[in-house]
Each structure stands twice: as C-alpha cells, then as structure tokens.
C-alpha positions as CSV (number, residue, x, y, z in Angstrom):
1,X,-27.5,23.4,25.7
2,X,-25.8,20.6,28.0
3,X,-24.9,21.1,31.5
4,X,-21.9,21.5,33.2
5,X,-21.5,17.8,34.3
6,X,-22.8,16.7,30.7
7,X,-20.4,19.2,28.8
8,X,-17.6,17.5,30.6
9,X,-18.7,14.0,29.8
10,X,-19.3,14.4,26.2
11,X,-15.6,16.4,26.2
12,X,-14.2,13.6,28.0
13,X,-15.6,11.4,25.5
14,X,-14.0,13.0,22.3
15,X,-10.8,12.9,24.2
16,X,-11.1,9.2,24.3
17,X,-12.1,9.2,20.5
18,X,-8.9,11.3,19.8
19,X,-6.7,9.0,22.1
20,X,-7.8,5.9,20.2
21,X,-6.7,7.7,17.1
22,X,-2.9,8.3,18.6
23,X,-3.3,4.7,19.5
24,X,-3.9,4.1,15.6
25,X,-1.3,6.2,14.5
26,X,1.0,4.3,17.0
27,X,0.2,0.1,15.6
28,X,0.7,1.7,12.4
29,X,4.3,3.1,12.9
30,X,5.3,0.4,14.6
31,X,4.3,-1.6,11.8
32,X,6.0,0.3,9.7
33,X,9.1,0.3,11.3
34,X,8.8,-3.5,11.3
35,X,8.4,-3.3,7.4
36,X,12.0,-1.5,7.3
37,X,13.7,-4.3,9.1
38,X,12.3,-6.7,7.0
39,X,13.6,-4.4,4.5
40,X,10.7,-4.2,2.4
41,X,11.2,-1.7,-0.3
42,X,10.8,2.3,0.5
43,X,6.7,3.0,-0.5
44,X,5.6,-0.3,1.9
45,X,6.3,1.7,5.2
46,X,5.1,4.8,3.7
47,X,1.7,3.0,2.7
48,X,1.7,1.5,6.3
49,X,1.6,5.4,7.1
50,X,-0.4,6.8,5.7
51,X,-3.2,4.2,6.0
52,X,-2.7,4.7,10.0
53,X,-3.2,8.7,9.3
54,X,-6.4,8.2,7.5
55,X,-7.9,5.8,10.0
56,X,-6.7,8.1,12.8
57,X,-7.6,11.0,11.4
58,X,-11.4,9.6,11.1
59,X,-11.3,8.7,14.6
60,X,-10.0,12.8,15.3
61,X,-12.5,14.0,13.6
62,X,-15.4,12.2,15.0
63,X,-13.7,13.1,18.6
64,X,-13.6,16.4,17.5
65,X,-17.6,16.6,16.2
66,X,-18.6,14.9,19.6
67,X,-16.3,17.5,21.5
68,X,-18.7,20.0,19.3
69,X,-22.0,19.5,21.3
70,X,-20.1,21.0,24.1
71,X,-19.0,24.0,22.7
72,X,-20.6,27.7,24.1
73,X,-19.1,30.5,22.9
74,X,-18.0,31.9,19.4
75,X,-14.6,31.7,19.7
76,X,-14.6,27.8,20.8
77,X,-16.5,27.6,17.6
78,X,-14.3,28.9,15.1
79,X,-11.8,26.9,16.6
80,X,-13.9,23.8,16.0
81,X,-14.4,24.7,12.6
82,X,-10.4,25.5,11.7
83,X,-9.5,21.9,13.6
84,X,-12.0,20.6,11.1
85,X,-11.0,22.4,7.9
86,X,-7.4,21.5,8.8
87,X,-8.2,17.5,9.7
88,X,-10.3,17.5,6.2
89,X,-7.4,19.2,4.3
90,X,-4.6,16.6,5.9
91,X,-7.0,13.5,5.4
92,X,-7.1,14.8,1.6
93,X,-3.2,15.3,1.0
94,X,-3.0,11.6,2.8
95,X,-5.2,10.3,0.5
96,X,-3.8,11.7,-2.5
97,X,-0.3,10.6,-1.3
98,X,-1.5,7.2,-0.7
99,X,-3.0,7.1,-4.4
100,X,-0.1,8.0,-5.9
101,X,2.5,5.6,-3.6
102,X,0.0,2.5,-4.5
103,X,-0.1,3.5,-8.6
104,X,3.8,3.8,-8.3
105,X,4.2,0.4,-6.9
106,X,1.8,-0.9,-9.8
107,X,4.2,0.4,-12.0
108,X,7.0,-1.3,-11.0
C-alpha cells in the first residue's frame, strides 16, 4: 500500500493524465468549429468530435487506472470501477457513432 506522500503523487499524476485529456477534447473542438466556418458539410465536425472523445477518453481512463494504485477503502473502489464502466461504455457509443458517420459519408 503507498504512503501518504506517494498516494498524493500518483493522484496528482492521473490528474495531469485527465487534464491532458480536456486538453484533447479542447484542439479537437476547436478544430471542429474551424471545420464549420469553412463550412465543411455537417458529419466533418462531428468526426472531428468524436475522434477528440476517443483519444481523450483513453488518456481518462489511463488517469483514472494510475489514480487506482492510490485507492484504500471500498467505497473509493466501487467508485473506480463505475468511472470505469461508464468511460468503457461512452468510448463504445463514440466508437459506434464514429463508424457509422464515416460509412455515411462513403455513401455519399
């Protein structure tokens, strides 16, 4: 079990894991946004998106499993493990969503 001083480090280190993915999510909108001036059609933004999503939401999770090592009681636990389940479940509906954008713009 860490310390006190090495709990707080490895916590402080997810949290810069978790800020790089806002960071992610932040290029990618403005990206986006720059793809509706241009006036690109509608799914080219939304790709933008939801690319940004699943590269941030890789960078949560891995915050969130380094945040893990710190964790001491049963209750932080189960929290870990519903931040995980939801992460996995919103990296799954991106990923589906991004499928189906990119086999739409194929179409057409």
């Amino acid at each position: 079990m860490p310390t006190g001083i090495e709990s707080r480090l490895i916590a402080a280190g997810g949290t810069i894991i978790e800020l790089l993915a806002a960071v992610v999510i932040a290029f990618h909108a403005c990206r986006a946004l720059g793809a509706i001036l241009k006036r690109y059609d509608a799914d080219r933004p939304r790709l933008i998106i939801a690319d940004g999503v699943l590269a941030a939401l890789g960078f949560s999770v891995a915050g969130t499993l380094l945040k893990a090592l710190a964790l001491q009681n049963w209750q932080q636990i189960g929290m870990f493990a519903f931040v995980l389940a939801l992460r996995t479940l919103l990296k799954q509906v991106f990923k589906r969503e991004r499928k189906q954008i990119a086999e739409r713009r194929l179409a057409s």
